[in-house]
PDB file with one MODEL, atoms N, CA, C and O in Angstrom:
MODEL        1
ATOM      1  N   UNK A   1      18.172 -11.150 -17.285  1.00  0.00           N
ATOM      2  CA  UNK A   1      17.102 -10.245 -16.935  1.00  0.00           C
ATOM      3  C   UNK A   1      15.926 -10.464 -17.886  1.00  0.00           C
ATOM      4  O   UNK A   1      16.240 -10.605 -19.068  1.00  0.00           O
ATOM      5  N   UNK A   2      14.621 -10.518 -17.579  1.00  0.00           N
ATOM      6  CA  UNK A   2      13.604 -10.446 -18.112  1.00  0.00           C
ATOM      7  C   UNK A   2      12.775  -9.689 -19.039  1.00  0.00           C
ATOM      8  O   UNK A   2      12.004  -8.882 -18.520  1.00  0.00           O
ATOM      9  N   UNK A   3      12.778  -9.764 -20.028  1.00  0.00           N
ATOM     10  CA  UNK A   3      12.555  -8.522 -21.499  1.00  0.00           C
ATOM     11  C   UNK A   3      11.396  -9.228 -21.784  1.00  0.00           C
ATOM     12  O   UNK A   3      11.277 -10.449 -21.675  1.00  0.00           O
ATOM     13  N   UNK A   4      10.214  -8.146 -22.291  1.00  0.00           N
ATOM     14  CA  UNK A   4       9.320  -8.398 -22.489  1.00  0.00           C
ATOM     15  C   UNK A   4       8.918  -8.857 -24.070  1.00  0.00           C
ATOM     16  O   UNK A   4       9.111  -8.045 -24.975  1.00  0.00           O
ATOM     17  N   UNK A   5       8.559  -9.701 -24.257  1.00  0.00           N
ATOM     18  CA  UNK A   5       8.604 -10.602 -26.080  1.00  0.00           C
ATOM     19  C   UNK A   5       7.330  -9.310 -26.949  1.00  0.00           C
ATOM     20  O   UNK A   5       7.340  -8.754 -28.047  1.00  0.00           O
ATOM     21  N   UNK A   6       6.971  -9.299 -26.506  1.00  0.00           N
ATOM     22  CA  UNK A   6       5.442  -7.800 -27.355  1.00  0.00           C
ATOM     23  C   UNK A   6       5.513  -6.765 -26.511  1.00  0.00           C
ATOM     24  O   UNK A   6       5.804  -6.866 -25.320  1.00  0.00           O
ATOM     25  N   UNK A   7       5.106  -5.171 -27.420  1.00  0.00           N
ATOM     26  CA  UNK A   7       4.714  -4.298 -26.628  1.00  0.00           C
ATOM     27  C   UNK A   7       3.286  -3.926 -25.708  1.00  0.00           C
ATOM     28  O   UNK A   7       2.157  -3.643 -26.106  1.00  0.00           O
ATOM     29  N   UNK A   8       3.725  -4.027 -24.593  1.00  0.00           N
ATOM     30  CA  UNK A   8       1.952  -3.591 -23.952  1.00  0.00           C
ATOM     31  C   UNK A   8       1.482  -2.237 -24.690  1.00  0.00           C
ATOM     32  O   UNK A   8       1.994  -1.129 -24.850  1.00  0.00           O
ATOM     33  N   UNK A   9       0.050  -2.953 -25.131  1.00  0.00           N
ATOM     34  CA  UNK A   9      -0.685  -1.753 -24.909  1.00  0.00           C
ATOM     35  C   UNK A   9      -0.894  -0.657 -24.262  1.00  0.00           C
ATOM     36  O   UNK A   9      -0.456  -0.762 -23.117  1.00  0.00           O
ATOM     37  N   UNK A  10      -1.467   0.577 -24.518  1.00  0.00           N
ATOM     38  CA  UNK A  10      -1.745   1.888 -23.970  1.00  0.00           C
ATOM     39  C   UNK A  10      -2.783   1.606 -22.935  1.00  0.00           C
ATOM     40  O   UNK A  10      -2.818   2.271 -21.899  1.00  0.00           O
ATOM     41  N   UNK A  11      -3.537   0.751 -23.151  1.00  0.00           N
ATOM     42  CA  UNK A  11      -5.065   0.645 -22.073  1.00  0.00           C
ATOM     43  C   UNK A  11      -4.428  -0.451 -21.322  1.00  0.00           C
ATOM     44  O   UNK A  11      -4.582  -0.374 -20.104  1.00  0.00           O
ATOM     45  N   UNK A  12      -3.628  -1.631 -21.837  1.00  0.00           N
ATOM     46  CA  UNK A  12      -3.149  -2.228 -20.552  1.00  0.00           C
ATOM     47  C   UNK A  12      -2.195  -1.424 -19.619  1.00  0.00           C
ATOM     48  O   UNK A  12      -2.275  -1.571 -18.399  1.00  0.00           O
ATOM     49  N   UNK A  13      -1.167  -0.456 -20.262  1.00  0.00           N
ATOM     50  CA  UNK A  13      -0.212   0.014 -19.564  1.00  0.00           C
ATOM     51  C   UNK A  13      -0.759   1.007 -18.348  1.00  0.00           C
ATOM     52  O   UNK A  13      -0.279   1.190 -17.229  1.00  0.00           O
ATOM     53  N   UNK A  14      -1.874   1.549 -18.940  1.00  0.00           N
ATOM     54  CA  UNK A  14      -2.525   2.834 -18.177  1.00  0.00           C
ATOM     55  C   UNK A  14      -3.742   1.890 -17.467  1.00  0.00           C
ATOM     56  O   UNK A  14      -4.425   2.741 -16.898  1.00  0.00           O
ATOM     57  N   UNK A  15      -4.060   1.215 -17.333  1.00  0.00           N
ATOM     58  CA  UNK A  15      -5.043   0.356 -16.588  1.00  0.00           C
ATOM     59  C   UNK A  15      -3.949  -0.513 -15.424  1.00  0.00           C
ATOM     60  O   UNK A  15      -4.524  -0.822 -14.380  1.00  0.00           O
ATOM     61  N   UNK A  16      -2.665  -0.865 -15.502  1.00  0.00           N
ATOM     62  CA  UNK A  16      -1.684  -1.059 -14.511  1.00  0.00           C
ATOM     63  C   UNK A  16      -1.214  -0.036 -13.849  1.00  0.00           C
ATOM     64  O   UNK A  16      -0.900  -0.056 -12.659  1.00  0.00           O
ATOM     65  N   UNK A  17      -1.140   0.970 -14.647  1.00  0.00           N
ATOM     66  CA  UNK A  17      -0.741   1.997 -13.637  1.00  0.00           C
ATOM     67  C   UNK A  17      -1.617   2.911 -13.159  1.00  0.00           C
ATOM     68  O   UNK A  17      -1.222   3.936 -12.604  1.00  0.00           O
ATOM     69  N   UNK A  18      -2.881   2.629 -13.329  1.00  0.00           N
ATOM     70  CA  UNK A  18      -4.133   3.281 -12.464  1.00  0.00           C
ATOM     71  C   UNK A  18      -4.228   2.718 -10.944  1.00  0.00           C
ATOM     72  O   UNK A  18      -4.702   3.498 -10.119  1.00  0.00           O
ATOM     73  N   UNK A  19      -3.754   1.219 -10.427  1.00  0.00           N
ATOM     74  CA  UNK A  19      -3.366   0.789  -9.233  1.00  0.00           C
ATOM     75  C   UNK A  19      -2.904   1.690  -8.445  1.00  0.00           C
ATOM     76  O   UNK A  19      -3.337   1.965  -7.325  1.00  0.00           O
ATOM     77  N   UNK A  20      -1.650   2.374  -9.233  1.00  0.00           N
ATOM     78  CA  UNK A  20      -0.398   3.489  -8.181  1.00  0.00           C
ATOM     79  C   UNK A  20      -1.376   4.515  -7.792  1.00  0.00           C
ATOM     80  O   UNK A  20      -1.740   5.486  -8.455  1.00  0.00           O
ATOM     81  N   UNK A  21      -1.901   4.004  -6.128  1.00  0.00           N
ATOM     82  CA  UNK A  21      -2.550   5.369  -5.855  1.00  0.00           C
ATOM     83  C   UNK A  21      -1.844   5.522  -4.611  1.00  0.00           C
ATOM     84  O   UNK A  21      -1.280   4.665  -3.931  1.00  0.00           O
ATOM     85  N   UNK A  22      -2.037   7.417  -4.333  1.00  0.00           N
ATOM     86  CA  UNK A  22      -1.783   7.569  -2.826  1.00  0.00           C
ATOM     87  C   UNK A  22      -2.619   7.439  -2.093  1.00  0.00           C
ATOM     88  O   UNK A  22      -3.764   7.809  -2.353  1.00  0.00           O
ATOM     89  N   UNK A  23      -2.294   6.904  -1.026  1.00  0.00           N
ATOM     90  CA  UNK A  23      -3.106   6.571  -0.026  1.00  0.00           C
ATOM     91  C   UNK A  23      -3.081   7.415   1.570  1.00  0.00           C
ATOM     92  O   UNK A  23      -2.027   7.211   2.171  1.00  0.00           O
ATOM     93  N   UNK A  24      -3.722   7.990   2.043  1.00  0.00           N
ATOM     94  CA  UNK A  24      -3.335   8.730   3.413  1.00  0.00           C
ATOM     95  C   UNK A  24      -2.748   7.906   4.380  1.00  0.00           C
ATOM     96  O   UNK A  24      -2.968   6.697   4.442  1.00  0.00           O
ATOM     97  N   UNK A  25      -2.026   8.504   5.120  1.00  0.00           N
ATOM     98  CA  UNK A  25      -1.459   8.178   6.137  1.00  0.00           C
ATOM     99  C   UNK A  25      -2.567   7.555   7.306  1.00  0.00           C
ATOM    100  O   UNK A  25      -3.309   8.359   7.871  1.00  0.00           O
ATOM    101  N   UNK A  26      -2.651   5.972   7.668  1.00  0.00           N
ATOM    102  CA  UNK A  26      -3.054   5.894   8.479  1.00  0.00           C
ATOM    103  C   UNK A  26      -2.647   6.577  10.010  1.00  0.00           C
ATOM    104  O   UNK A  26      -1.456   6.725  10.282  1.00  0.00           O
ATOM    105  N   UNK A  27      -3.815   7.020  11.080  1.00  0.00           N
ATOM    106  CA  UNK A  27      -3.570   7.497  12.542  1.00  0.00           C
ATOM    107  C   UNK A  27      -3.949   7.081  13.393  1.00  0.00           C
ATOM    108  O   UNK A  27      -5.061   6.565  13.276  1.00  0.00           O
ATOM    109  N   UNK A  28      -3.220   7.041  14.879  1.00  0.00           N
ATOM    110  CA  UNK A  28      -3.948   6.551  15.383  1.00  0.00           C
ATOM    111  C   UNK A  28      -4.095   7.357  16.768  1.00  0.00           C
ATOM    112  O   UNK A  28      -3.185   8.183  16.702  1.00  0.00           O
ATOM    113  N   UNK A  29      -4.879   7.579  18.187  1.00  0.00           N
ATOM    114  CA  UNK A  29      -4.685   8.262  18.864  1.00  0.00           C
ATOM    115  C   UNK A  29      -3.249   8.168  19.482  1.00  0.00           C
ATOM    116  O   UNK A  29      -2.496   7.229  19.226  1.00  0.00           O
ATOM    117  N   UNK A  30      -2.945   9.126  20.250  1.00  0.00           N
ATOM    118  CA  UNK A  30      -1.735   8.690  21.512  1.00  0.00           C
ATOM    119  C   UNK A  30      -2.473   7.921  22.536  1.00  0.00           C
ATOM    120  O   UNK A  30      -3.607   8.135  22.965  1.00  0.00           O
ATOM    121  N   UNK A  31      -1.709   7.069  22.828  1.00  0.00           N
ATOM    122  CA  UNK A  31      -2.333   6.200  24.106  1.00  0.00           C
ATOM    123  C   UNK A  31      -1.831   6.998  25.665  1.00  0.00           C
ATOM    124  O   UNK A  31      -1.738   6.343  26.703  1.00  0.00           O
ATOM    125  N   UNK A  32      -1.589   8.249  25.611  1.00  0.00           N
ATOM    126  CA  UNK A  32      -1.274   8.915  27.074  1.00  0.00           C
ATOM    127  C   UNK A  32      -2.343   9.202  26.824  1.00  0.00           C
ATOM    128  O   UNK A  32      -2.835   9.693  25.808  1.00  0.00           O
ATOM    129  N   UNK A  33      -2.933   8.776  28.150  1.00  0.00           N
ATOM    130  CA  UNK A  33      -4.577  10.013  28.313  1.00  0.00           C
ATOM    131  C   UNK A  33      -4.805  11.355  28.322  1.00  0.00           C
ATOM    132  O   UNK A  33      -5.927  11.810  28.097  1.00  0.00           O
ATOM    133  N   UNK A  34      -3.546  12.257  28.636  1.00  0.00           N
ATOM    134  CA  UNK A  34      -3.639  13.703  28.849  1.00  0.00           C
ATOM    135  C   UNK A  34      -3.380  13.878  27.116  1.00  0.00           C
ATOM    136  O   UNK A  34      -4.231  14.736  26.880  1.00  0.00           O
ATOM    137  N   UNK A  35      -3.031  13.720  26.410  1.00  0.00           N
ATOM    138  CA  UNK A  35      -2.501  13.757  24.965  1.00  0.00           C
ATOM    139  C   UNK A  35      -3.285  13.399  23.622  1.00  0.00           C
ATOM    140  O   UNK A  35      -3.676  14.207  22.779  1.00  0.00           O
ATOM    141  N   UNK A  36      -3.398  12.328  23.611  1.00  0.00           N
ATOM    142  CA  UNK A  36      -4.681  11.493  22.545  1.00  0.00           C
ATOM    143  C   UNK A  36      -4.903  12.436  21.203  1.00  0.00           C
ATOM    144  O   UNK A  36      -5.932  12.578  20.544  1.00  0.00           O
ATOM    145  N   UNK A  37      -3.369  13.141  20.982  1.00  0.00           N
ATOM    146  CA  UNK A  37      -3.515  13.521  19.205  1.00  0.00           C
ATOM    147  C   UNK A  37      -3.127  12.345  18.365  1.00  0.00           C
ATOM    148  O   UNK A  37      -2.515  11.369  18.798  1.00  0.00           O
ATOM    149  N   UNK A  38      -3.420  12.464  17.464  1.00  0.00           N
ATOM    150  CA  UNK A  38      -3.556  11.723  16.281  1.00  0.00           C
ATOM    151  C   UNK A  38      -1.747  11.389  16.088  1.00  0.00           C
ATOM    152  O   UNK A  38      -1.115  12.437  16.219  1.00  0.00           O
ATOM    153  N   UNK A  39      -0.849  10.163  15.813  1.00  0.00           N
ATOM    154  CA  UNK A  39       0.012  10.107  15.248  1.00  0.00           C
ATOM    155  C   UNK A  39       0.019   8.927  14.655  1.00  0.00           C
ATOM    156  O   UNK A  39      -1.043   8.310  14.587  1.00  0.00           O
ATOM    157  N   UNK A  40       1.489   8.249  13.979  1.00  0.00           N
ATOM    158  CA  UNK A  40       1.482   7.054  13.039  1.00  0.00           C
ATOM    159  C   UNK A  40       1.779   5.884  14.112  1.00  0.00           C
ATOM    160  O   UNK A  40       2.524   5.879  15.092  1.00  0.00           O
ATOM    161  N   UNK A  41       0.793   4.733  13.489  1.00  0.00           N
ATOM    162  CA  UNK A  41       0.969   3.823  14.587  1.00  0.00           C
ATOM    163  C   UNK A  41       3.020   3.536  14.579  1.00  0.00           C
ATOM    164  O   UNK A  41       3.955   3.850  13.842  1.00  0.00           O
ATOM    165  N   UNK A  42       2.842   2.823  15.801  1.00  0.00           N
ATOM    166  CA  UNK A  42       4.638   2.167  16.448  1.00  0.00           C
ATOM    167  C   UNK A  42       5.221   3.504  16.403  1.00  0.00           C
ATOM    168  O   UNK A  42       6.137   3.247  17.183  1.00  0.00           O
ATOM    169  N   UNK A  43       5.363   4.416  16.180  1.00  0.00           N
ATOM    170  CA  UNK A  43       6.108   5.782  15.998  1.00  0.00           C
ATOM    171  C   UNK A  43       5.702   6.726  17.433  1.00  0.00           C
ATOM    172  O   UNK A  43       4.542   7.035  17.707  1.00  0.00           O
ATOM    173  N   UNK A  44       7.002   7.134  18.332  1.00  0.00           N
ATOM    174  CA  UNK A  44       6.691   7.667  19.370  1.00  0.00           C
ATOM    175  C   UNK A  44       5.479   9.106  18.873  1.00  0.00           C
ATOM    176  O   UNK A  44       5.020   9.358  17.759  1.00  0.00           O
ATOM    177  N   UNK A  45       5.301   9.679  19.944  1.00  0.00           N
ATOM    178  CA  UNK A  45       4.145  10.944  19.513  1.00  0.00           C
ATOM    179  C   UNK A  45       4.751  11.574  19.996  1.00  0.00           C
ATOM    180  O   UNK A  45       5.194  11.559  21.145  1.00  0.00           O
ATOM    181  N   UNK A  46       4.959  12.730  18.594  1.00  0.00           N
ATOM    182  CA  UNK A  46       5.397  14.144  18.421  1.00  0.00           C
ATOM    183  C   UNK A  46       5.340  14.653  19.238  1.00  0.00           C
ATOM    184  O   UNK A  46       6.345  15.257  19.612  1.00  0.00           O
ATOM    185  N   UNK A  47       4.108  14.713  20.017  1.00  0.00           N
ATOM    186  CA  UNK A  47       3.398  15.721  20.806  1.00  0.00           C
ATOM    187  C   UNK A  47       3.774  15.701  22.314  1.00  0.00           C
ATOM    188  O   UNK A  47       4.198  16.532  23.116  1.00  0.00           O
ATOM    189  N   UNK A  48       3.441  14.425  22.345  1.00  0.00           N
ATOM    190  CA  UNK A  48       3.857  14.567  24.006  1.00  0.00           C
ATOM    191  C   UNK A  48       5.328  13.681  24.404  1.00  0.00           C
ATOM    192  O   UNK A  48       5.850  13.682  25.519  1.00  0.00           O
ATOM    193  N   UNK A  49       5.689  13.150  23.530  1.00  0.00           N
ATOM    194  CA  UNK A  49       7.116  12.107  23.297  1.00  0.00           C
ATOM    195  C   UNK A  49       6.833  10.729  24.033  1.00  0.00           C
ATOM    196  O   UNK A  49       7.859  10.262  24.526  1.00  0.00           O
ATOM    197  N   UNK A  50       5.941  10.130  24.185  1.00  0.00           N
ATOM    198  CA  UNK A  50       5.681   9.060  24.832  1.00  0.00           C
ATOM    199  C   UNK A  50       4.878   7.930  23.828  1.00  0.00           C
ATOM    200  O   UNK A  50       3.930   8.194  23.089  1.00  0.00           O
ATOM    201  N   UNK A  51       5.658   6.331  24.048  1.00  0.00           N
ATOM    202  CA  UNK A  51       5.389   5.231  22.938  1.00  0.00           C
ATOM    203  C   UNK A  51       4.984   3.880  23.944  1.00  0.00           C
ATOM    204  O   UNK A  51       5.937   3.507  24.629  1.00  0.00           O
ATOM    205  N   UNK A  52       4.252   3.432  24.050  1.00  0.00           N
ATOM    206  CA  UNK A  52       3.507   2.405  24.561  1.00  0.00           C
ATOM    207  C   UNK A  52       3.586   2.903  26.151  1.00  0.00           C
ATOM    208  O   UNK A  52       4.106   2.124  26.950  1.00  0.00           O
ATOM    209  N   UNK A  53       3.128   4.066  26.583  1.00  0.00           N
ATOM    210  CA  UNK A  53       3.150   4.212  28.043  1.00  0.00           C
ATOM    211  C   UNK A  53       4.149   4.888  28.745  1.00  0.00           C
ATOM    212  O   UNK A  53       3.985   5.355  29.872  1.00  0.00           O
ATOM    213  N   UNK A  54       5.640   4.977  27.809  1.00  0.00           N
ATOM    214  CA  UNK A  54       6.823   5.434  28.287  1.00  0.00           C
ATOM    215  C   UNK A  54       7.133   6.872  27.608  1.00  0.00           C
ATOM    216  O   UNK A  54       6.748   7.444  26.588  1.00  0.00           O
ATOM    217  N   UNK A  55       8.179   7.231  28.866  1.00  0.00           N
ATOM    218  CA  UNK A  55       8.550   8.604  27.992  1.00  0.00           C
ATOM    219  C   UNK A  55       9.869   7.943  27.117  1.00  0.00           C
ATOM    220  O   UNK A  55      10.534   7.031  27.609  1.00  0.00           O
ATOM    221  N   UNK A  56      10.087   8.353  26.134  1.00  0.00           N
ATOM    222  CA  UNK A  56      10.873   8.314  25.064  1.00  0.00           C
ATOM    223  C   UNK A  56      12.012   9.112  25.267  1.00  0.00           C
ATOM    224  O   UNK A  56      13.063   8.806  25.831  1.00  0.00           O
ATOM    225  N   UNK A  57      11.550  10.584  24.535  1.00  0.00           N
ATOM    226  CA  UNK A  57      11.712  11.560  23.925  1.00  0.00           C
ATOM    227  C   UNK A  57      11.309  12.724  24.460  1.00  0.00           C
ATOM    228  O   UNK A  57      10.083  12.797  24.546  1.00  0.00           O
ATOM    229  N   UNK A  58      12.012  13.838  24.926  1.00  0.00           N
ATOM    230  CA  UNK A  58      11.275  15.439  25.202  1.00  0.00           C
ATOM    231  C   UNK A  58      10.574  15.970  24.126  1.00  0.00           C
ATOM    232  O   UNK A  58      11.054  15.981  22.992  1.00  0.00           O
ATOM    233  N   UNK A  59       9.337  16.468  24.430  1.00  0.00           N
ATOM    234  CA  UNK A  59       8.618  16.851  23.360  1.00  0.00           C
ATOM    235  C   UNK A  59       9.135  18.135  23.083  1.00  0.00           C
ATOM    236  O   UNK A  59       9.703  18.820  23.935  1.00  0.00           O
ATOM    237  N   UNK A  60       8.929  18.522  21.762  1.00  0.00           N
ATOM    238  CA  UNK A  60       9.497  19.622  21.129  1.00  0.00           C
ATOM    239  C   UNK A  60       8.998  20.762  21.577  1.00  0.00           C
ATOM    240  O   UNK A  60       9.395  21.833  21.119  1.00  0.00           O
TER     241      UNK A  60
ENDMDL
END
């Protein structure tokens, strides 16, 4: 396993870990026309239960 030979610095350590950000959830519409809320792309929609055109799922 790989061990590091010197200790990193405080400004390198905290300047690497300034990268770790959150990022929002990309959305995208529903592709049913009666529907068109916002969900995560490839992921059926919550809302109306339908994923590339098909029904899936009963909506809740």
């Amino acid at each position: 396993m790989a061990v590091p030979k010197r200790k990193m610095s405080r400004s390198n350590t905290r300047s690497r870990r300034a990268q770790w950000k959150a990022v929002a959830p990309v959305l995208v519409p529903c592709s049913n026309r009666a529907c068109r809320k916002p969900h995560l792309p490839h992921v059926v929609c919550p809302s109306c239960g339908q994923y590339d055109g098909r029904q899936i799922v009963q909506p809740a």
